[in-house]
N, C-alpha and C positions, 0 to 999 in steps of 0.2 A: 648227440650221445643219448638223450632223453628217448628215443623214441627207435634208435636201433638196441640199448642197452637199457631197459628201465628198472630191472633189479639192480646192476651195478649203481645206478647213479643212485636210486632210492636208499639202498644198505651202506654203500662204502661212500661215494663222490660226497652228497647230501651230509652226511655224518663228519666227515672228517675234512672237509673242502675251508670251513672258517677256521680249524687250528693252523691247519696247515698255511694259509694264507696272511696269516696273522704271525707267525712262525719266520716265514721267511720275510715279512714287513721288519720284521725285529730285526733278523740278522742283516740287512739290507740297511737301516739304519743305523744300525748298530756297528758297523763297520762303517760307517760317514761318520760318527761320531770318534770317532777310537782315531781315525785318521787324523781329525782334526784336534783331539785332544792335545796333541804337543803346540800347536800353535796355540791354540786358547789361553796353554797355560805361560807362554814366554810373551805372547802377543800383546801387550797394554790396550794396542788400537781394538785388537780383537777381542779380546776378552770386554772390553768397552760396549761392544754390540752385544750382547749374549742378555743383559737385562732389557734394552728396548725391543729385542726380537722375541724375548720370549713375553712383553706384556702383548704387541702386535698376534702374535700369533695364537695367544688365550681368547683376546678379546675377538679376534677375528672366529675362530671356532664356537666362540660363546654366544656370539651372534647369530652365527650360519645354524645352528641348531633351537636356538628359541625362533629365527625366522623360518627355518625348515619347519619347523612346527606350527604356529601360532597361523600363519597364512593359509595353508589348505585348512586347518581345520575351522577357521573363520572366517576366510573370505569366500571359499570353497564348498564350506560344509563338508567335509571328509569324517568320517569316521575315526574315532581315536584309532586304531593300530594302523588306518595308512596315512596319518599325518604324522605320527610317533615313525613310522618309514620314511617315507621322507624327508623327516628331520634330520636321519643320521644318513641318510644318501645327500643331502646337502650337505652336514659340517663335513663329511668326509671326503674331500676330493684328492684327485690325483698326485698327492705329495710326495707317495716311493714314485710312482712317475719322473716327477719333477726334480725325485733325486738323481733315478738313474738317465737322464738327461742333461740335468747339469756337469756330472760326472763323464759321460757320452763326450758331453764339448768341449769339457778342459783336457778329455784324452791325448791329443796329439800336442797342447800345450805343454811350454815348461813348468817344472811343477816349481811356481811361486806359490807364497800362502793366497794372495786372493783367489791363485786358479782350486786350490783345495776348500777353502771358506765357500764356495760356489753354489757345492750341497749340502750345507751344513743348515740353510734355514728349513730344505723342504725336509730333511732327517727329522728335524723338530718339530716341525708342522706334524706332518705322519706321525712321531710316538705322541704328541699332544692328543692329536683329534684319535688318536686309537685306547688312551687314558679316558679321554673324558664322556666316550662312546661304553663305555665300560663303566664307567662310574653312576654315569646315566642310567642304560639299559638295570642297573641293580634297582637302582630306584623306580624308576616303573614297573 
């Protein structure tokens, strides 16, 4: 597209390609969560997981992004803005992936609650690591 259209991608793609993406990660999310909302809240067992997955999943991102960081620019020698890059191309991996895959496989299943709780940790992962990618990129 770059190189048969290089005004579109420069004015419009370029411009508007991270709301947008970030836009449908929400509603992508945001619909695993909504789903799974009823069972969270009648579920004892489930609702039980929601504290150890969301310290797993802070800590796991809090890491991936001081490691995306701290290694090229130290072990490597990189320049601050492409170890600050890589940082967030590490904490952020394929979590709306992992949802609409989890969801992909429990498709044909009966819909018991474990088959729904499936995608509920990578929905969290994804709004985590797209929170703290934001919260970050303020402070640099």
């Amino acid at each position: 597209i770059n190189a048969a259209f290089p005004l579109l991608t420069i004015n419009i793609l370029a411009r508007y390609a991270p709301l947008i993406s970030v836009a449908l990660g929400s509603i992508i999310c945001g619909g695993v969560v909504a789903s799974n909302a009823p069972i969270m809240a009648y579920s004892a067992e489930a609702a039980s997981l929601l504290l150890p997955m969301m310290c797993a999943i802070l800590v796991f991102h809090g890491i991936s992004f001081l490691l995306g960081y701290l290694v090229p620019r130290f072990f490597f020698r990189c320049d601050e803005k492409i170890s600050r890059t890589i940082s967030f191309q590490t904490a952020m991996p394929n979590a709306i992936l992992a949802v609409v895959l989890a969801q992909s496989l429990s498709a044909g299943q009966p819909s018991s609650s474990q088959m729904l709780l499936t995608a509920l940790p990578g929905a969290v992962s994804a709004t985590c690591s797209i929170c703290m990618a934001g919260m970050i990129s303020s402070f640099w």
